[in-house]
Structures are given as C-alpha cells and as structure tokens.
N, C-alpha and C positions, 0 to 999 in steps of 0.2 A: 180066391185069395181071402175074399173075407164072407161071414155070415153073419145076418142078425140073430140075437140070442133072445130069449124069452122075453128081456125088456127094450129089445127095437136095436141096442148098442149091435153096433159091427165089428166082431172078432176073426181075429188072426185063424186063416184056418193051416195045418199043418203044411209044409211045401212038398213038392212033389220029390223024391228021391233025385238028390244030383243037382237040383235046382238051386240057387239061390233067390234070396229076398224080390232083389233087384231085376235079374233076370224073369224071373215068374210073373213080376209085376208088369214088367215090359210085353209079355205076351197076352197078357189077359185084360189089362187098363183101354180101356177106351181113349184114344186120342194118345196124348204126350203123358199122359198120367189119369188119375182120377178125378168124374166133375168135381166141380167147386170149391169150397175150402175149408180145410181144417183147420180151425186153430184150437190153441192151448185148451181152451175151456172144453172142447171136444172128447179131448184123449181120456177118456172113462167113463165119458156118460154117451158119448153116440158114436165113437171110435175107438177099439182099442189099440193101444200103442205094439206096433210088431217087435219083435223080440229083442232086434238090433237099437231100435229106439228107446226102448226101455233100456238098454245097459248101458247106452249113451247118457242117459236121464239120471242112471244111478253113478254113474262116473262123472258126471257134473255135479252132482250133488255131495259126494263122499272128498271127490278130491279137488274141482275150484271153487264151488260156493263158499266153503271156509275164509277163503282167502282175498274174495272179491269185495269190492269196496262197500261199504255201508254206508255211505254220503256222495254224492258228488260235488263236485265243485260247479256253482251256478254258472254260468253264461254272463257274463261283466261287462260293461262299458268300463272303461278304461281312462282316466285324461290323457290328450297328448302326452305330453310330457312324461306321464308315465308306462306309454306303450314303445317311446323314445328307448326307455331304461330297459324295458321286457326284451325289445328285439334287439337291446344289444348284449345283452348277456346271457336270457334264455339258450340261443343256438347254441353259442360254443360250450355250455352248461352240460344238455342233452348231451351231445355227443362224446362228451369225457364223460356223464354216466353211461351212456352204451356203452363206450369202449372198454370202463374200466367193468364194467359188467361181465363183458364179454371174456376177459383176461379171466376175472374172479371163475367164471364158467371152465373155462379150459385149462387157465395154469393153476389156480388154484392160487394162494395165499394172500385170501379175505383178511381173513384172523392178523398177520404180520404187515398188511399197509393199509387196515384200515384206518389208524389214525393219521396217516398223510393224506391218503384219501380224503378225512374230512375236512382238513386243513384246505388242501388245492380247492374243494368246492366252495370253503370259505371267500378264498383267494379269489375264486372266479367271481364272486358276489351272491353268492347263493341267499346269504342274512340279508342285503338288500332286496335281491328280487323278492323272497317271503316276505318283507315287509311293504313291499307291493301290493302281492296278492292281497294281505289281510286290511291292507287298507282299502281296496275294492271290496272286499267280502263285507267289510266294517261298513264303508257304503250302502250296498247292496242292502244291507239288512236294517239299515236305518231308514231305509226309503219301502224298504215292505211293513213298515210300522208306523208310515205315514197314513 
C-alpha cells in the first residue's frame, strides 16, 4: 500500500486493479489499520495523503474553509440572572431559525419574508439575548486584561 521514497516519507502506491482504497487497506494493514498515528503534521513529510484524502482536503479547502468562522465565541460564565434570560428565549429562538431555515431550503422564498422574518426574531428577543452575549464577551475581555 505504501513505500518509502528517497527521503524516508511513505507514498501511496498504486491499487491493485478492481481494488479499492479501503478494501486493499483492509487486507494488507496489520491489525484494525496501521501502527500508530498520523497526524496532520505527518501528511507530506512522513505520510503521503491517499488520493481520496487529498480530494477530501481540496474540497475542504475550496468549498467550507471560505465559509467557516474566523472567531469563535469564548466559553463565558454567565450571571444567574442572565442565563435565567438565555434559557428562556434562546430554545424557542433556535428552533424558529431551523425551521425557517429549513422552509428557506425547500420552499424557497427567502428574498419575500425575510423581513418578517426579522421582525419575529426581534419579537422573540433576539436584541436582548445579543445584548447578553456582548455583555459576557464585554466581561470576558475585561477580565483578560486584568
């Protein structure tokens, strides 16, 4: 399945006619798979990535990397009182965005109720719970500059 090349890395060698990836590996792998572990830092300097992984790797890259978050939201303590307010409007929040999500996905017209749409998440308290969060976050960040 695989060979070392002139600088020690282990490359993909071609599969047997008929074979797949999966299949070939299954009969030639010692045990449940191969010793030890690879990880990321591996795939080009002492592993190379099999062909299916590689297209996985460029179809991550081309089409959810774009899209994926550049920040995340930190891990917050919360005061009572304000996780009173989270858990009572967050739930039914969520699930009217799914649902209307799901609608926008299948029936189609985004464009003619999204401004009801933003209305009802008004409605449901969306402006307060964001000004929740930011008053966590506002916390959060004044206490890592202590």
């Amino acid at each position: 399945m695989y060979k070392k090349d002139e600088n020690g890395k282990l490359v993909n060698l071609p599969l047997p006619d008929g074979a797949s990836a999966g299949e070939f590996r299954q009969k030639v792998a010692p045990g449940s798979g191969a010793p030890g572990i690879i990880t990321f830092d591996d795939f080009g300097k002492v592993v190379d990535m099999e062909p299916r992984a590689q297209q996985r790797a460029k179809d991550l890259e081309q089409y959810y990397n774009p899209y994926m978050e550049k920040e995340n939201y930190p891990n917050i303590f919360f005061e009572p009182e304000e996780l009173d307010k989270i858990n009572k409007i967050e739930p039914e929040l969520i699930k009217y965005v799914n649902t209307q999500r799901g609608r926008f996905i299948v029936d189609g017209g985004a464009d003619a109720e999204w401004d009801n749409y933003l209305k009802t998440l008004d409605k449901m308290g969306l402006k307060e719970l964001m000004e929740i969060y930011q008053t966590g976050l506002d916390r959060y960040n004044a206490n890592l500059k202590k």
